[in-house]
C-alpha positions as CSV (number, residue, x, y, z in Angstrom):
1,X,-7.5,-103.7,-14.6
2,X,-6.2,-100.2,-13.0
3,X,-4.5,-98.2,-16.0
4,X,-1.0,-96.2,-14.9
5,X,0.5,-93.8,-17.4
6,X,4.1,-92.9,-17.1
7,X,5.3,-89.6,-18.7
8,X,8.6,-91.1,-19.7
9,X,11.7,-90.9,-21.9
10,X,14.4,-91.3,-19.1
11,X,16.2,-93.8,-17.5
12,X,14.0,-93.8,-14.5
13,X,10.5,-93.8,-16.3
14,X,12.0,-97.1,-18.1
15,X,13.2,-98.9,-14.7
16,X,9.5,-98.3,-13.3
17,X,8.0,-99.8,-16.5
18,X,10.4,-102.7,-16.1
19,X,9.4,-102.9,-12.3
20,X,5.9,-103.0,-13.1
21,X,5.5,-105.6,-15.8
22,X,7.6,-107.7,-13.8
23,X,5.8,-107.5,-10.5
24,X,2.4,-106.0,-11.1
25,X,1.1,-107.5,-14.4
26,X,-2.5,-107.1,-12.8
27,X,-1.8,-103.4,-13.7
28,X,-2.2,-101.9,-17.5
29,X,1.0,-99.4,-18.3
30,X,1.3,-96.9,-20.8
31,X,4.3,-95.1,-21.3
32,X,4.1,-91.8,-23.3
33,X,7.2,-91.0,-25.1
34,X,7.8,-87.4,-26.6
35,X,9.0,-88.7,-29.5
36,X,11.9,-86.5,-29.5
37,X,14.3,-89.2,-31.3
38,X,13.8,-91.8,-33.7
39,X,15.1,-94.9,-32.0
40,X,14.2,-94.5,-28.3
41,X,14.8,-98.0,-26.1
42,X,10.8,-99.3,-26.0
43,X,9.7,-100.0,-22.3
44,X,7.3,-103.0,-21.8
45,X,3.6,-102.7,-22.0
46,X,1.6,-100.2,-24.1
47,X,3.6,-97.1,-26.0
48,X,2.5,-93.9,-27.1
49,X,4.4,-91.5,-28.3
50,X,4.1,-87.7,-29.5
51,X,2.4,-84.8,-27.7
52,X,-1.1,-84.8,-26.5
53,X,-2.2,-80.9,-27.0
54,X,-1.6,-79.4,-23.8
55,X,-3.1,-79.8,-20.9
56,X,-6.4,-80.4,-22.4
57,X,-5.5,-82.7,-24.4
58,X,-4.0,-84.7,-21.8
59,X,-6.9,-84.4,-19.8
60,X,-9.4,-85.7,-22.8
61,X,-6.7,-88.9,-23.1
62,X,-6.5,-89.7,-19.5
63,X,-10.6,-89.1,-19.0
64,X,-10.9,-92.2,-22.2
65,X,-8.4,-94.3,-21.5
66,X,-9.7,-93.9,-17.3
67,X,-6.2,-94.0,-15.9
68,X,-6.2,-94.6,-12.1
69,X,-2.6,-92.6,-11.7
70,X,0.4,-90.6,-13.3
71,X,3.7,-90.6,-13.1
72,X,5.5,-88.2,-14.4
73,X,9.0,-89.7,-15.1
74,X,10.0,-86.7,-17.4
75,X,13.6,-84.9,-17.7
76,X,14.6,-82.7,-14.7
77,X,14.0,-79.9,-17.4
78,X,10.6,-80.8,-19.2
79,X,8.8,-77.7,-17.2
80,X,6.0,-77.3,-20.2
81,X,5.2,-81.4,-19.8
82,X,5.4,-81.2,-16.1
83,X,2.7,-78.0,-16.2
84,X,0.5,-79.6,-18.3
85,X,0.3,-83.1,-16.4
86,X,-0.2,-81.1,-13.1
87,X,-3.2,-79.2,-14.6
88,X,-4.8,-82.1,-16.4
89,X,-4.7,-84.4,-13.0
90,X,-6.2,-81.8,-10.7
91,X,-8.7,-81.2,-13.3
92,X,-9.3,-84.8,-13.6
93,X,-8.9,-85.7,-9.8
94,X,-6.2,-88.3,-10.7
95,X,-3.2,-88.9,-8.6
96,X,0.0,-87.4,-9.7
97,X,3.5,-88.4,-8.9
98,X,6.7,-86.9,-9.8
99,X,9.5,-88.8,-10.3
100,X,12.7,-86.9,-10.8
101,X,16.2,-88.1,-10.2
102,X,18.3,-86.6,-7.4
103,X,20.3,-83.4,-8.1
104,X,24.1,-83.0,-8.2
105,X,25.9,-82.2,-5.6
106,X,29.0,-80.4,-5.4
107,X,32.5,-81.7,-4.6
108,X,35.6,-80.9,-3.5
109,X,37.5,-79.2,-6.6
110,X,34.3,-78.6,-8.5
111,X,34.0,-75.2,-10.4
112,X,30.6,-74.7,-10.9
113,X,29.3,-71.2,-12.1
114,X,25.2,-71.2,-11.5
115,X,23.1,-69.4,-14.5
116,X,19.4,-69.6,-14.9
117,X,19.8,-70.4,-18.5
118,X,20.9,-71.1,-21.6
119,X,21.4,-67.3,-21.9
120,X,22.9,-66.6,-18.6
121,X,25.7,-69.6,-19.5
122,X,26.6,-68.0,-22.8
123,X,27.2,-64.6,-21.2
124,X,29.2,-66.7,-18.3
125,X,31.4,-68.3,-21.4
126,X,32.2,-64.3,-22.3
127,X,33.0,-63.7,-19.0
128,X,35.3,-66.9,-18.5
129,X,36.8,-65.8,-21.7
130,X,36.5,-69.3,-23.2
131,X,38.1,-70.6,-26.6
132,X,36.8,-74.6,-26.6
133,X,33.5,-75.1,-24.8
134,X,31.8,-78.4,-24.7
135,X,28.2,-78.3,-24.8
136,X,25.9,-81.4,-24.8
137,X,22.7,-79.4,-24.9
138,X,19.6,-79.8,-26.9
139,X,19.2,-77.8,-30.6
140,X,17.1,-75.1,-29.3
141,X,19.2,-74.3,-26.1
142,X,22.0,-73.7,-28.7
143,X,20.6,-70.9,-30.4
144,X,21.8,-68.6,-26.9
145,X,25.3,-69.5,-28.2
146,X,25.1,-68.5,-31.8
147,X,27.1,-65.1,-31.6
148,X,30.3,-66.5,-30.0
149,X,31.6,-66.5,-33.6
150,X,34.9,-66.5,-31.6
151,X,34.2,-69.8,-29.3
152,X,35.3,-73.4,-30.7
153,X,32.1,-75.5,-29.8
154,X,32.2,-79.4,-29.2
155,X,28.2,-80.3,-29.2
156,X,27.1,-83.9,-28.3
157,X,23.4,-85.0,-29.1
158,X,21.6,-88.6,-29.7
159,X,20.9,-87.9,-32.9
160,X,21.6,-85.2,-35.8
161,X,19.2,-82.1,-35.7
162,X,16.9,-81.6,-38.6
163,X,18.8,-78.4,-39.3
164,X,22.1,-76.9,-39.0
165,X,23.7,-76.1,-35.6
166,X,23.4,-72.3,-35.2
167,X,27.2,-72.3,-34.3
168,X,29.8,-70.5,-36.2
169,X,32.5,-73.1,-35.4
170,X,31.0,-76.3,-33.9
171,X,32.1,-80.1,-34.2
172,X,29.0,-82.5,-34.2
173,X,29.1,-85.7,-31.9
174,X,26.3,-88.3,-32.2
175,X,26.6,-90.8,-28.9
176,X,24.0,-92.0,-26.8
177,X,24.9,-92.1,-23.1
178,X,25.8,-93.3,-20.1
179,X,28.7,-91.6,-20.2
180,X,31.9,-92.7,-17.9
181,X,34.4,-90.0,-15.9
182,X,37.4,-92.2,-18.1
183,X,35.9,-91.7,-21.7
184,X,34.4,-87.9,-20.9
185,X,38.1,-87.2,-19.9
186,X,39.8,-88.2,-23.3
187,X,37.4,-86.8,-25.0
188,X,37.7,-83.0,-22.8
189,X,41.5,-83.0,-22.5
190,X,41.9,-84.4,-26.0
191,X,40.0,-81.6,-27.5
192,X,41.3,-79.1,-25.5
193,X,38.1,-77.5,-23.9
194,X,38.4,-75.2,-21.6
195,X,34.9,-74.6,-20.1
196,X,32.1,-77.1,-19.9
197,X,28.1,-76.1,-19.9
198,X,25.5,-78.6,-18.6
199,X,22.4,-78.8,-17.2
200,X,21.7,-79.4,-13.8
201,X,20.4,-83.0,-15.0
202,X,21.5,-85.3,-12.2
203,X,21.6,-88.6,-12.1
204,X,24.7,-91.3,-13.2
205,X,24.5,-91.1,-17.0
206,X,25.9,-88.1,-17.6
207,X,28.0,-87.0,-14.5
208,X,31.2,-88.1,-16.0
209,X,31.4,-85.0,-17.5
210,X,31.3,-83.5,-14.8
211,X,33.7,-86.0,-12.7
212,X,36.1,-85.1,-16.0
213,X,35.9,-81.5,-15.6
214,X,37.0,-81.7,-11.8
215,X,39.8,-83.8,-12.5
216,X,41.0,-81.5,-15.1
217,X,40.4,-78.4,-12.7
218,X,37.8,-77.0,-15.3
219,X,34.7,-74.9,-15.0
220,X,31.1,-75.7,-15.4
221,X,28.6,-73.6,-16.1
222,X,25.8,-75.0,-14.9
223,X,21.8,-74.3,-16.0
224,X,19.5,-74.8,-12.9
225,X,16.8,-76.7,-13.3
226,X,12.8,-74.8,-13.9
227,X,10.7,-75.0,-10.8
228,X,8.0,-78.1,-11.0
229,X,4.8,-77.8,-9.8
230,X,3.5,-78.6,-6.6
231,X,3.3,-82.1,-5.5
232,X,4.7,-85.4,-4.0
233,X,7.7,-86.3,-5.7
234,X,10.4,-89.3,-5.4
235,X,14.0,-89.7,-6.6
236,X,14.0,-93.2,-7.7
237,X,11.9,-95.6,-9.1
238,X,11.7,-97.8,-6.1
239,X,10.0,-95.2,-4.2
240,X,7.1,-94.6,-7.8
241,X,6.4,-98.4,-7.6
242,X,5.9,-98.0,-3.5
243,X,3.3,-95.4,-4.1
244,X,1.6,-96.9,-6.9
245,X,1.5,-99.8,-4.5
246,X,-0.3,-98.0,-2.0
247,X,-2.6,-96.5,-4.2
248,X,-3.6,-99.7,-6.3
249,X,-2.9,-102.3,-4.2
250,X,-2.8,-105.6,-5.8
């Protein structure tokens, strides 16, 4: 039975393990989780999760558990995972896909201010002259904001970091998307922000944010995503379970 592993922990990595149990059960699936939260929604088939030591260590796990193919079905912004999977399958001559959702693209109205980073948006807040910003970055991201002492922060994650927000002033909210343009409005207007920051994520779950900021003629500072390496990549899981098909017919 041809193994696939899918380097998952988004939406799409979960629709192509659905896909697959449903219509290719002559295929074994692993899905590789980061681990980065406790209570991540389980695909079907076979789960691993944590990291598997770089790129070497990937290579060592795909070489004994003789996976036919990848897919890497990471977050737009999971560069280090994306390196290491690229490295391990041309070392291991295994074919890699990338699966990535489809990028934003701007509107009529939008206010989007374009940084490289976490960094970059921070210094783009100073220059806005913000008071309420609403962030729904990860913990280490955050650390760029930390001496805005002045700035009102509203930061959303899954789940509670293990330590203290770096933030002077900062209001915690724990919410697991999708996110809808109504609810991201109430929640904007009714805490008076003024600027938004986001990464360039894509995808549905989390562009009522930005839907909410355009309505309310606010600006978003938004981090580009890191270059991926080289390679065939799709935008939605339909196309990952076509190339798997071609690959391993059934």
């Amino acid at each position: 039975m041809p193994h696939v592993l899918i380097l998952g922990g988004t939406g799409e990595a979960l629709a192509l393990a659905r896909a697959l149990a449903l219509h290719r059960p002559d295929l074994a699936v692993t899905t590789s989780l980061a681990g980065a939260t406790s209570t991540p929604v389980q695909p079907p088939g076979a789960v691993r999760i944590g990291g598997f030591g770089g790129s070497e260590g990937l290579g060592d796990w795909l070489h004994q558990a003789e996976v036919a193919a990848v897919v890497d079905a990471t977050h737009p912004f999971a560069a280090t995972m994306a390196g290491h999977a690229a490295a391990a399958c041309t070392a291991c001559g295994i074919p890699r896909l990338k699966l990535v959702r489809p990028m934003w693209q701007r509107r009529d109205g939008d206010r989007w201010i374009a940084v490289a980073d976490a960094a970059a948006a921070a210094q783009a807040l100073v220059t806005l002259g913000a008071s309420r910003v609403f962030l729904t970055l990860g913990t280490r991201e955050l650390r760029a904001f930390a001496g805005l002492d002045s700035m009102v922060f509203t930061v959303r994650m899954i789940e509670a970091p293990a330590e203290p927000l770096p933030l002077a002033r900062a209001d915690l909210i724990l919410a697991r998307g999708p996110f809808g343009e109504r609810e991201e409005y109430a929640l904007i207007a009714g805490r008076k922000i003024d600027a938004v920051v986001a990464k360039a994520s894509g995808g549905d779950a989390t562009r009522g944010k930005i839907d909410a900021a355009r309505a309310l003629g606010l600006p978003v500072v938004m981090i580009a995503r890191p270059q991926m390496p080289p390679g065939p990549t799709v935008d939605e899981p339909a196309a990952a379970f076509a190339w798997l098909s071609q690959r391993l017919p059934g």
